[in-house]
ZAMARGU-4260 file (C-alpha; in steps of 0.2 Angstrom, whole numbers, plus 5000, padded with zeros to 4 digits):
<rodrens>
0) 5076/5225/4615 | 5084/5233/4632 | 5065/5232/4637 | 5065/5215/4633 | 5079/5211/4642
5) 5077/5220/4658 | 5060/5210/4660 | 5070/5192/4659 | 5083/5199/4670 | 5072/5203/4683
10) 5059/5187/4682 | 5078/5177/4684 | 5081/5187/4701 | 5063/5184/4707 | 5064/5166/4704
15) 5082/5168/4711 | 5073/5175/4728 | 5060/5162/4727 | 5070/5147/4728 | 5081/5154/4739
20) 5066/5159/4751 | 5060/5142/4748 | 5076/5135/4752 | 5075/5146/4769 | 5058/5140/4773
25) 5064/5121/4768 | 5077/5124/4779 | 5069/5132/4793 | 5055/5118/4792 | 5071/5105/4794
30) 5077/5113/4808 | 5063/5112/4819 | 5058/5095/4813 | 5077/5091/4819 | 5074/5102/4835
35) 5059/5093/4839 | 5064/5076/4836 | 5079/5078/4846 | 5068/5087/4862 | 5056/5071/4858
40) 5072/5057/4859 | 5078/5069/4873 | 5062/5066/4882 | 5059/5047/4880 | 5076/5044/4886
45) 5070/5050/4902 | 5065/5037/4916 | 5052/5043/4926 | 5047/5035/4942 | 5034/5036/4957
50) 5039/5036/4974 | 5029/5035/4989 | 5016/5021/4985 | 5010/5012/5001 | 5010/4993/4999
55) 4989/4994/5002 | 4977/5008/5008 | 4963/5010/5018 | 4946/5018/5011 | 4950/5039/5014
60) 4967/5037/5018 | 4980/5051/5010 | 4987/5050/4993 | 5002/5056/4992 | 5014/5053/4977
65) 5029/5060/4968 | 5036/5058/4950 | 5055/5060/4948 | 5067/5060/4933 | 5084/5053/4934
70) 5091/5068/4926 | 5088/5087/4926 | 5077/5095/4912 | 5073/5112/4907 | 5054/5106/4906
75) 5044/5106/4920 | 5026/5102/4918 | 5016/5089/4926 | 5001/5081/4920 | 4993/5066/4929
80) 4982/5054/4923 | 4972/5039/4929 | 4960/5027/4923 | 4947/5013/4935 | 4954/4999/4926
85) 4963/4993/4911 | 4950/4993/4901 | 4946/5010/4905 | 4951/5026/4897 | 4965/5038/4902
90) 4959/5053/4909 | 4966/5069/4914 | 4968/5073/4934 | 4963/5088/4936 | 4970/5102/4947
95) 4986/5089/4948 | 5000/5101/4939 | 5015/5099/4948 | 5028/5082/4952 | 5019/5079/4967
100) 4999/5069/4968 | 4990/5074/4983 | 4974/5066/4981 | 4962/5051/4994 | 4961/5033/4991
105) 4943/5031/4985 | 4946/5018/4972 | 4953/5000/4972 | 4965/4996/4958 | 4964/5013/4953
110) 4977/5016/4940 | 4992/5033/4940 | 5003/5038/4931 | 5015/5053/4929 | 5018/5060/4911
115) 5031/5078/4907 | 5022/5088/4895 | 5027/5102/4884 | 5016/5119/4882 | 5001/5110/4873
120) 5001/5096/4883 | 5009/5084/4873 | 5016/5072/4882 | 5035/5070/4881 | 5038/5056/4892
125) 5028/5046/4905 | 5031/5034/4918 | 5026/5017/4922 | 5009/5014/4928 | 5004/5009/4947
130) 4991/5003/4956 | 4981/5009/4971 | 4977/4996/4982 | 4963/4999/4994 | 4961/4984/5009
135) 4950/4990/5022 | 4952/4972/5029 | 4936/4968/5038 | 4924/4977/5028 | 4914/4993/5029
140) 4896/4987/5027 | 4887/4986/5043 | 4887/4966/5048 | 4907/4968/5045 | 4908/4980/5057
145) 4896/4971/5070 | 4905/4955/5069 | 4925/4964/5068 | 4918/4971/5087 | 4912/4954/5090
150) 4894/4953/5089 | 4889/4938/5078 | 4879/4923/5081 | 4884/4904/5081 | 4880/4897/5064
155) 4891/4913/5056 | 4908/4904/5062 | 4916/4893/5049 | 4932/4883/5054 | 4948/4888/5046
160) 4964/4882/5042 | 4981/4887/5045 | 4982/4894/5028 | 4976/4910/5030 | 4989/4915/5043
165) 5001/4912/5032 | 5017/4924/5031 | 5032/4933/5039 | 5026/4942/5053 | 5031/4956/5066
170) 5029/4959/5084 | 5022/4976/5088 | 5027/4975/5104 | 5047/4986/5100 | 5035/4997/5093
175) 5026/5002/5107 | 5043/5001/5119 | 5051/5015/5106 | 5037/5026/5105 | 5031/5022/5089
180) 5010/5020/5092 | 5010/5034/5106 | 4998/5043/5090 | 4986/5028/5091 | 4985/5030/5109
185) 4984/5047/5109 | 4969/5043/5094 | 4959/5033/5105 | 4960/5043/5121 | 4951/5058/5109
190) 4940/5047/5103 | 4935/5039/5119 | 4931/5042/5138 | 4938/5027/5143 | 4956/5030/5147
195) 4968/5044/5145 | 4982/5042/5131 | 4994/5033/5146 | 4983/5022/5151 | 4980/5016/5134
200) 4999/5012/5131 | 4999/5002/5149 | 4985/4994/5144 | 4994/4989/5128 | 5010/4988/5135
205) 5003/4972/5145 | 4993/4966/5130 | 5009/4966/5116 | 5022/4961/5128 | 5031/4946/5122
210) 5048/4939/5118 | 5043/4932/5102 | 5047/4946/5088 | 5044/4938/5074 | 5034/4925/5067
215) 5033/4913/5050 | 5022/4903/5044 | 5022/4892/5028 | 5010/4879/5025 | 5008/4867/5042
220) 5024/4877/5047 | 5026/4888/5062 | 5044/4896/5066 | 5045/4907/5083 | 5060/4917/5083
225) 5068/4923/5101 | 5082/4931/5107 | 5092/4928/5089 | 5086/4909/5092 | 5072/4902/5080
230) 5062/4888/5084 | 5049/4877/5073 | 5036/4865/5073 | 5021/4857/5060 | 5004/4860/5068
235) 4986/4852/5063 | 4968/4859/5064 | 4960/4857/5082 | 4944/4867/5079 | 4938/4884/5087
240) 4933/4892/5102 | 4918/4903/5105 | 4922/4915/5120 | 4911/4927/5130 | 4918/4943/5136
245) 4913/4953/5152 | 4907/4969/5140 | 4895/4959/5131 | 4903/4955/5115 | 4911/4939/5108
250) 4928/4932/5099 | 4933/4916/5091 | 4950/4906/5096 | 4954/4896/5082 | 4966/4882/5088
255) 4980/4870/5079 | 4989/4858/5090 | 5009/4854/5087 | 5012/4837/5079 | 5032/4837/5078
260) 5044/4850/5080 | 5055/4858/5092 | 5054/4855/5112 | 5054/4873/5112 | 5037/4875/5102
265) 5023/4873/5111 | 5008/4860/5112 | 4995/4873/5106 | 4994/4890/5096 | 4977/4898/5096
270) 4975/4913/5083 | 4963/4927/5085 | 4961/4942/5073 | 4942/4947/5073 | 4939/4937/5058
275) 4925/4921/5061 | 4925/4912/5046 | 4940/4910/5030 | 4947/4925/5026 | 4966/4929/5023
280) 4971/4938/5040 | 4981/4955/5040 | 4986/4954/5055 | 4982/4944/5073 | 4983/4940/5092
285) 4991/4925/5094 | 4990/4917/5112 | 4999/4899/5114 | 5004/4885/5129 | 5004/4869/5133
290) 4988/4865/5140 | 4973/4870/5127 | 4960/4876/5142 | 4973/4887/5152 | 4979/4896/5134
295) 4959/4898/5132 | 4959/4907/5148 | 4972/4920/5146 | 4963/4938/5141 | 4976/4947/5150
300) 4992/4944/5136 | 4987/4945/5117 | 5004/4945/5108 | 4999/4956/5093 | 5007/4951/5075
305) 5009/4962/5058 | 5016/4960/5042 | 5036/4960/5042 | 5034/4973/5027 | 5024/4986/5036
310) 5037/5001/5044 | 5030/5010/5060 | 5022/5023/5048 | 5013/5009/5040 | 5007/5000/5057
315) 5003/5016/5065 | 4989/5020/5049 | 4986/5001/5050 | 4979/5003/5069 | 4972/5021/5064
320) 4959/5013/5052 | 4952/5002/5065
</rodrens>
């Protein structure tokens, strides 16, 4: 009987010890669950952003990005991932680890984005995705390249209408006065005989010299800003111009002629910006005056014209790829 009841005695304190093990482990399970969950909510209440995306790039140009959070976390690790197209699957960049993507624009509306990760991998939180925008502008194939240094024949020029000069637009000319494109002269002296850097630059100085800082067009629309004045006039389609230069090579004037507008505006505006057919311009030389033939004449003065978005970092790799 005392055998009997040692036996019961002791399977009650091994159950006892079960289900207090069990409650451990249930307990232990809950714990983590709740650990995890509240790293995971932790996490996704993270914004993470991308800073350092240029507006476009050219084919080769750098690539250099960098994700932040808004807040601090103990959790460090960088994973990078990018896909061709939206349609395309997310894959891993490798070799990318860190907050910071230093890679070459190779691919246009290429896809990044930035995720944190735990030790597994997993992602905890991820940012927004961007897109790389590559615009070489006049092309890389070889009859792009021909005609952008003005080699073409005849029957390639199409007319074109005041439509693809369309937008608000910078003189490069403070640029050059503060200092700015002394790199791109610099560039062009090494990769030429031609001049030195400071003969480039007073070359230049001559070519982008103007009064006329800005520039904005919409639709039939032209607004010349001077001096804190701004002046406007609607302008029509007046043809093209075909014109030989001394090296041997050509460029096209295309011409609009003012039909009402402000005295100050002139009769004509003759664009020029390598380009000889319909094509959305990125940036140009813009020549004007009063008598179409002399403003034909002029080679000497090409006020030069960018977008209004670009800082001197962007117009400097803007002239750089070209």
């Amino acid at each position: 009987m005392k055998k009997r009841l040692s036996q019961y005695i002791g399977l009650v304190a091994v159950s006892i010890l079960l289900v207090a093990c069990g409650n451990d482990a249930s307990s232990d399970q809950e714990s983590k669950s709740s650990v995890n969950n509240q790293a995971t909510e932790n996490y996704e209440n993270q914004s993470i952003k991308i800073e350092g995306l240029a507006e476009h790039y050219h084919t080769g140009d750098p690539l250099e990005l960098s994700a932040a959070l808004e807040e601090e976390t103990e959790t460090t690790q960088w994973q990078w991932y990018a896909r061709e197209s939206q349609e395309s699957e997310w894959k891993v960049v490798s070799g990318q680890r860190t907050q910071n993507f230093i890679g070459e624009a190779t691919t246009n509306g290429l896809e990044i984005k930035a995720t944190l990760v735990d030790d597994n991998d997993e992602p905890y939180a991820e940012s927004e995705p961007l897109q790389i925008v590559i615009d070489d502008h006049h092309g890389t194939d070889e009859a792009s390249k021909q005609i952008y240094a003005g080699y073409f024949e005849d029957t390639q020029v199409e007319n074109r209408e005041l439509a693809d000069f369309v937008g608000d637009w910078q003189s490069v000319f403070p640029y050059l006065q503060s200092g700015d494109l002394d790199e791109v002269f610099e560039h062009k002296a090494a990769e030429s005989d031609d001049m030195t850097a400071e003969e480039y630059k007073d070359y230049y100085t001559v070519g982008y010299e103007t009064a006329v800082d800005q520039v904005i067009i919409e639709g039939d629309k032209v607004t010349f800003y001077e001096d804190g004045k701004d002046y406007s006039g609607t302008y029509e389609n007046d043809g093209y111009e075909i014109l030989n230069y001394e090296k041997g090579n050509r460029g096209v004037r295309f011409v609009f002629k003012l039909v009402d507008g402000s005295n100050e505006m002139p009769e004509y505006i003759q664009f020029s910006d390598h380009n000889i057919f319909p094509k959305e311009s990125s940036h140009y030389h813009l020549f004007w005056g009063n008598n179409r033939n002399t403003v034909l004449e002029e080679m000497d003065n090409w006020p030069t014209y960018y977008s209004a978005d670009l800082d001197a970092t962007g117009l400097v790799r803007d002239m750089l790829a070209h």
